[in-house]
N, C-alpha and C positions, 0 to 999 in steps of 0.2 A: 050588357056585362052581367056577369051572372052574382050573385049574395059572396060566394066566398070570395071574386074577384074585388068585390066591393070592401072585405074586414078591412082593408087596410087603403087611405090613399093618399097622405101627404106625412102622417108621421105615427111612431111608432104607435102600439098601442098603450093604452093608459096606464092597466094593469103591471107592463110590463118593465122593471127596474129602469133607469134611468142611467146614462153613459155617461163619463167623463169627454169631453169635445165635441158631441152630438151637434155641435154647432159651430165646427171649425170650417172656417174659409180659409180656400189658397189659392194662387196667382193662376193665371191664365198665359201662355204667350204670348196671346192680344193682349195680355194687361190686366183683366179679370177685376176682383176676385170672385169667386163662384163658391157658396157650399160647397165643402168635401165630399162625394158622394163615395163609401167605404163600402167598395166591393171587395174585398181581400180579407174577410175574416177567416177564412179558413188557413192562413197563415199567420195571423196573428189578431188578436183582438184588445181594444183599447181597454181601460178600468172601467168597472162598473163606477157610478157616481157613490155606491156605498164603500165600495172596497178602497176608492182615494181618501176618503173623510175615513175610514179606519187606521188606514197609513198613516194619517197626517195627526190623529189621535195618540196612536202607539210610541211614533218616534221621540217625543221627550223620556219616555219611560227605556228608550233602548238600550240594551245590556244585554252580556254574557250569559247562556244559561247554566242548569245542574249544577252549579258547582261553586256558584257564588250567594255570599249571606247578604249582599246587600237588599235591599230595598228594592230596584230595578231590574237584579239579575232574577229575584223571587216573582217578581210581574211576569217578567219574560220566560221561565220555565214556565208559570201556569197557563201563559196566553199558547206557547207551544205544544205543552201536552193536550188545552183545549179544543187546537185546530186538532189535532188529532182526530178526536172525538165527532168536529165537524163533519171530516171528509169522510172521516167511516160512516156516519149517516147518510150525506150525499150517494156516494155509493151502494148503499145497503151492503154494508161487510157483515160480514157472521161476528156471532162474538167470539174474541180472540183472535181473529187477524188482525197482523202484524200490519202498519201506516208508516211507510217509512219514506220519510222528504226526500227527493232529490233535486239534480237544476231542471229537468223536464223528462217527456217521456223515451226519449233516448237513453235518458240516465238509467232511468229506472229496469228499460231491458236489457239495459247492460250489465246492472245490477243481478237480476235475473238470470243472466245468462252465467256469469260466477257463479251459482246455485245449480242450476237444472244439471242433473245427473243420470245424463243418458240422451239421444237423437231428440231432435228439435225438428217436428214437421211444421211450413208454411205452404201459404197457396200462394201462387207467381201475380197476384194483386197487389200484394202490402208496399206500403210506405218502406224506403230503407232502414229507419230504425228498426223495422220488425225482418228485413230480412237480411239484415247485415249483424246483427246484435250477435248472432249464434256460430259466428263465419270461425270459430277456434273449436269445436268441436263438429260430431256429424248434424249435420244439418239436411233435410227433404225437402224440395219445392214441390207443390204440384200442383197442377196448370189448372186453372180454373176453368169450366166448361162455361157455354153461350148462357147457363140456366142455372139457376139456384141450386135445383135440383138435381141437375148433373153433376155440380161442382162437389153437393154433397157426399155425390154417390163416388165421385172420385178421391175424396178426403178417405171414404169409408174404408174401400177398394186400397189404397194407402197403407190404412192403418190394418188391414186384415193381410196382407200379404206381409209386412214385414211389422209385427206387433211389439215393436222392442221403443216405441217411438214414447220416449219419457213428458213430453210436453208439444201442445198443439197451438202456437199461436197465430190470433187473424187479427185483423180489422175491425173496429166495427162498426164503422161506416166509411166509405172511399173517401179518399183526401182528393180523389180527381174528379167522381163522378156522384159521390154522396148516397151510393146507392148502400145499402143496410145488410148485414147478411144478417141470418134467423140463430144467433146466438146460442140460445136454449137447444136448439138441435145441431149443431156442432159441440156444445159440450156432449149430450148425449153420443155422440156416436164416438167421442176422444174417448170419455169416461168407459163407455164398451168397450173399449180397446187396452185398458190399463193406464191413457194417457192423462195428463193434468191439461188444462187451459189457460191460454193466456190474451188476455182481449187488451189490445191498443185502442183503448178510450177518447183517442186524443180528440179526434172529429166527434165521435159520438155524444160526447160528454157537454159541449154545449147548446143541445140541440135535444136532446131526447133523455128519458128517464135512465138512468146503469141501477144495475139490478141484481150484485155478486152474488149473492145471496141466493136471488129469485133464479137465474138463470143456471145455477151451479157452477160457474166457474170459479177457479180459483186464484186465479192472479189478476188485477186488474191493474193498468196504466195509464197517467193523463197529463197533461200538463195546464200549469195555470195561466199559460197567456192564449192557452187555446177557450180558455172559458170568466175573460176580463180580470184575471187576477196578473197582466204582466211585471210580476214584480220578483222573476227570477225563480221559483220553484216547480216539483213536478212530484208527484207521487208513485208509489209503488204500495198496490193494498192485496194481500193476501194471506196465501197458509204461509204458519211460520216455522214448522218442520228443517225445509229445504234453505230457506235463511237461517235459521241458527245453526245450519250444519257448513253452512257457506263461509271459505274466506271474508274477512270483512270487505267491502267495497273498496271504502277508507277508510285504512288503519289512520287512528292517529288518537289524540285526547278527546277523550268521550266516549269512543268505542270500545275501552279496553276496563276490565274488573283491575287486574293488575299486573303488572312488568319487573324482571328480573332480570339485573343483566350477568351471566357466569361469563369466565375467561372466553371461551370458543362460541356463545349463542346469546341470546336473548329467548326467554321464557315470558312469552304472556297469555292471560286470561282473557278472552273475549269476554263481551256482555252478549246477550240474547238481542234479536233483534227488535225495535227498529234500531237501540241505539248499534248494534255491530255496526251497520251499515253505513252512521253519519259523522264519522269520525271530523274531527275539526268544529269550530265553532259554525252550529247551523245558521243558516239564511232566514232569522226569525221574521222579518219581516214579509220575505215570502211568502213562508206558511200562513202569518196573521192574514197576509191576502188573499190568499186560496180559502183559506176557511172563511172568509168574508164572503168572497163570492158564492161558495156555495151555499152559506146560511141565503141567499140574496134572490138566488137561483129555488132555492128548494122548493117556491110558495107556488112557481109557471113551470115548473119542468116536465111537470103533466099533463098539462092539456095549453092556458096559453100561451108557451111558446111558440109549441109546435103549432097549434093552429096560424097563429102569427107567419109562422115560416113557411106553414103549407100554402097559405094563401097567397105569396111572395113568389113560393116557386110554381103555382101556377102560373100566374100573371107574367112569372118570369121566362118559361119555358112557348105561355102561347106567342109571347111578344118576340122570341128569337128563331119562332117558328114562321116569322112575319121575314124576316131579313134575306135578302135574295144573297145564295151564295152559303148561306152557313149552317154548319155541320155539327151538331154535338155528338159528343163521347157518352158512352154507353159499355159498361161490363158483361150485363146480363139481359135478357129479352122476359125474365119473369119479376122484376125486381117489384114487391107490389109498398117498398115506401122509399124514401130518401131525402136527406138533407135537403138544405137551399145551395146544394153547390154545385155547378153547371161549368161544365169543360169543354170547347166547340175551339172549330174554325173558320175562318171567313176565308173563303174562294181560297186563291192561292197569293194571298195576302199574308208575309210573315209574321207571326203571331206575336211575337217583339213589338213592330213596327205599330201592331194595332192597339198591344197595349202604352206604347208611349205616346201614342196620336190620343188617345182616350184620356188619358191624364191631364197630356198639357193643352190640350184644344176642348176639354170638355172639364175636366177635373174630377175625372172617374178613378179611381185605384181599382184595378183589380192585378192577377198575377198569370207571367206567359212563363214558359218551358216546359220541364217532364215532372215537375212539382217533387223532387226525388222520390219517384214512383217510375223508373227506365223501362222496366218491362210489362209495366202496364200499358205506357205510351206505348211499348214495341208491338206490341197485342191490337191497340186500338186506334191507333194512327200511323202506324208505321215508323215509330222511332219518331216522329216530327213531334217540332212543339207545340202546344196550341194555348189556349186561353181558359183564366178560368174564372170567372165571378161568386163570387163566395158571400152571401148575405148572413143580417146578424140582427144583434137587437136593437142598433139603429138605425138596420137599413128601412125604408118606409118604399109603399106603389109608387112615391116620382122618384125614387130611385133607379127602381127599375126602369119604369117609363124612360128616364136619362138614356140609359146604357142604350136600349132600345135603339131610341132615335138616335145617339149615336151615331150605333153599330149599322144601322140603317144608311147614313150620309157616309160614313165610311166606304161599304157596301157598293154605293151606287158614283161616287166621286170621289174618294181616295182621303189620304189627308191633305189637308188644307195649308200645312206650316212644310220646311224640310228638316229632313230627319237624314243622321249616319248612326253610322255604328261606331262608337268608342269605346274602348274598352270592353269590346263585347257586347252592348245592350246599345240598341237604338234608342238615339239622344235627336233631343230638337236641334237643330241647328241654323240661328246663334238661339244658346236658351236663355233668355233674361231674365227667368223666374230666378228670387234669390232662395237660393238653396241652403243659406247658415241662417235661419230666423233666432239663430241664439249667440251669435256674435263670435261662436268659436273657431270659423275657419274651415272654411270649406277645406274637403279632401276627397280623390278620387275613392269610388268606390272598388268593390272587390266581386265576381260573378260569386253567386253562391247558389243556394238549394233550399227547399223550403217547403213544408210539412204540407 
C-alpha cells in the first residue's frame, strides 16, 4: 500500500476539527449495533463539534435583532453582523460585497435570480437549484462536452454567438461525481463576454479553498449543512449593485427604510442590501453556526483536508475498482482533481435496493437516485439511478474499507435480509430497527431530492 494510501486508517486525522456523533451507533436487522459509517455528506453533513458548543453557548443570550435596546437583542445584532464578517473571510469576498443569509443555496439563487437583469447561461451538469432558479426568465443550457476543455470551449462558443447573456452560472464541483471545473477560467471567458459569474459553492465549499476574490467571480453560494453548520442557513456573497437594485426577496420588517400607506398604494423605502433581502426576523442562530464553522474550517481548508480527502478517495476509488460488476460515473475524461464523492452502479442491481441492504445489513448511509441532478443522470447513465458515497471529515480508511467489502458481498451474493418497495424506497422487510430513537412517533416518510 502505497504512503498516501497509508494518511489515514482507522480515524480521522488529528489536525482535523472534530464532529458532533463521530461516534454514533445504529441497529442492524440482525440486531447490531455497529458504528454509523456516514457516507452521505454530500447531502447533508452533521455539526462540527465547535459549531454545537457555539450553539449551545448563544442560545441563552437568544433575541430579536436591529431593532431592540435590550441587553440580548444587542448580543445578537453583533453576533449577526459578526458572522458576516466571518463568511466574507471564508470565502475571500472583496471589500464591499454584500453577505446576505438565507435558508440555503437554493435560496440564495433564487434570490439571485430576482436580481440578474438579462439571460442566465448554464451547462446541462448543474444540481437543479442552479438550473431551475432562472426558469422565469431567458435562461441557456449548454451541453457539457466528454473534456474540460471542450466544455470550455462550448461555454465560449455560447457566449460569443449570442453575447447578450447577463450572468454565467456553474458548479463548482459535481454533487454526483465531485469532479471540479477550473473556475478562474470560466470567469474569464463570461467576463469576455460582458457576463457576470455565479458559482454554486455548495459541494465545493467543504472540501476545498473558495476564492471570490482570487478567481473573479462575482456571486458566490453555499449552504451551511453542506459544510457542518446544519442549523438552518445558507448564504448569498457578492456585488451589491444588482441587489440593491432588486425587488426585495422578503419584503417585510427589517428590509424596509420606511412605509406609507396613501388611499389607493402603499409607498415604501427599501434598505440596501443584505438587509433588502432578509426581511423578517433572521435565523440568528444559523448564521452564528455557519460562521462557526467556518472560523473552524478556515485553519485545514488548505492543505489538510484536502489531503485527508484525497487520500480517502484514493483508497476509495482503488477499492471500488476491486468489486466485480461496478461501474462509476464520470462527467469528463480530463478532470485532473475532485471531491471524495463517487457515483457508480453494481451489475443490474437496483440502486435503491443496494443502498438499503448497505444500511440495514452493514450500517453504511450513503444516497441512491438522480441526486436532483436529471440530466446529468440522463448524460451518464441513462436516466437510471445509481449510488452515491459522499465522504467527509469523519469519514476514516475503515470506512471505506466497510463499504468496500460491503459492496463486494453484495456484488457476489446479493442481500442477505428481504427487501420491497414501500412507498417508493426499498425497505427491509419486517424492519425491526426502531426508527423513533426520540419517542415522537414514527411517520411514513415522503420520496424527495437531495443536493
Amino acid at each position: 500500500m502505497t504512503a498516501a494510501l497509508l494518511h489515514d486508517t482507522t480515524r480521522p486525522a488529528a489536525a482535523l476539527p472534530a464532529v458532533t456523533g463521530a461516534d454514533l451507533t445504529v441497529p442492524l436487522v440482525d440486531g447490531g449495533p455497529v458504528r454509523y459509517c456516514d457516507l452521505d455528506s454530500a447531502a447533508s453533513t452533521p455539526a462540527l463539534a465547535a459549531v454545537t458548543a457555539h450553539v449551545a453557548q448563544v442560545l441563552p443570550y437568544h433575541g430579536s435583532v436591529h431593532r431592540g435596546a435590550g441587553y440580548t437583542s444587542r448580543v445578537c445584532t453583533s453576533l449577526l453582523e459578526n458572522a458576516r464578517a466571518d463568511v466574507a473571510r471564508f470565502v475571500r469576498a472583496r471589500p464591499g460585497d454584500a453577505v446576505v443569509f438565507t435558508r440555503n443555496t437554493t435560496d440564495a439563487l433564487g434570490l439571485l435570480a430576482r436580481a440578474v437583469p438579462g439571460p442566465v447561461v448554464t451547462l446541462d451538469l448543474e444540481h437543479h437549484a442552479t438550473l431551475l432558479a432562472w426558469r422565469h426568465g431567458e435562461h441557456r443550457v449548454v451541453r457539457a462536452g466528454r473534456t474540460i476543455v471542450d466544455t470550455l470551449d462550448a461555454l465560449r462558443a455560447e457566449l460569443t454567438a449570442r453575447p447578450d447573456a447577463a450572468l454565467v452560472a456553474v458548479t463548482g464541483a459535481s454533487n454526483v461525481t465531485g469532479e471540479l471545473l477550473p473556475i478562474a477560467d470560466v470567469v474569464a471567458i463570461a467576463h469576455a463576454a460582458g457576463a457576470r459569474v455565479c458559482v454554486d459553492a455548495a459541494q465545493l465549499a467543504p472540501h476545498r479553498r473558495l476564492d471570490l476574490a482570487g478567481w473573479g467571480a462575482d456571486y458566490l453560494a453555499l449552504s451551511g449543512h453542506k459544510i457542518y453548520a446544519p442549523f438552518g442557513a445558507g448564504v448569498l456573497v457578492g456585488r451589491r449593485d444588482w441587489l440593491d437594485a432588486a425587488e426585495p426577496h422578503l419584503a417585510g420588517g427589517g428590509a424596509v427604510r420606511s412605509v406609507a400607506v396613501a388611499a389607493d398604494r402603499t409607498e415604501v423605502a427599501w434598505l440596501p442590501a443584505p438587509q433588502r433581502h432578509e426581511g423578517g426576523t433572521p435565523n440568528v442562530l444559523g448564521a452564528a453556526a455557519l460562521a462557526a464553522a467556518c472560523r473552524a474550517l478556515e485553519p485545514v481548508i488548505d492543505d489538510e483536508l484536502p489531503a485527508h480527502e484525497r487520500a480517502l478517495a484514493m483508497r476509495l476509488h482503488a477499492g471500488l475498482a476491486s468489486v466485480p460488476g461496478l461501474r462509476t460515473l464520470s462527467i469528463f475524461d480530463d478532470a485532473p482533481d475532485r471531491t471524495a464523492t463517487v457515483s457508480f452502479t453494481l451489475g443490474d442491481r437496483p440502486a435503491g435496493l443496494v443502498a438499503a441492504a448497505l444500511s440495514a445489513e452493514h450500517g453504511i448511509g450513503v444516497r441512491d437516485g438522480r441526486f436532483c441532478a436529471h440530466p446529468l443522470l440522463a448524460r451518464c447513465n441513462d436516466g437510471d439511478d445509481a449510488v452515491r458515497a459522499s465522504l467527509g471529515l469523519r469519514s476514516t480508511g475503515s470506512d471505506v474499507d466497510r463499504l468496500v467489502d460491503a459492496l463486494g458481498r453484495l456484488a457476489r451474493s446479493g442481500p442477505q435480509w428481504t427487501y420491497a418497495i414501500i412507498d417508493g424506497r426499498w425497505t427491509p422487510t419486517p424492519d425491526p430497527r426502531p426508527l423513533d430513537p426520540f419517542g415522537l412517533g414514527e411517520r411514513p416518510g415522503l420520496p424527495g431530492c437531495d443536493r
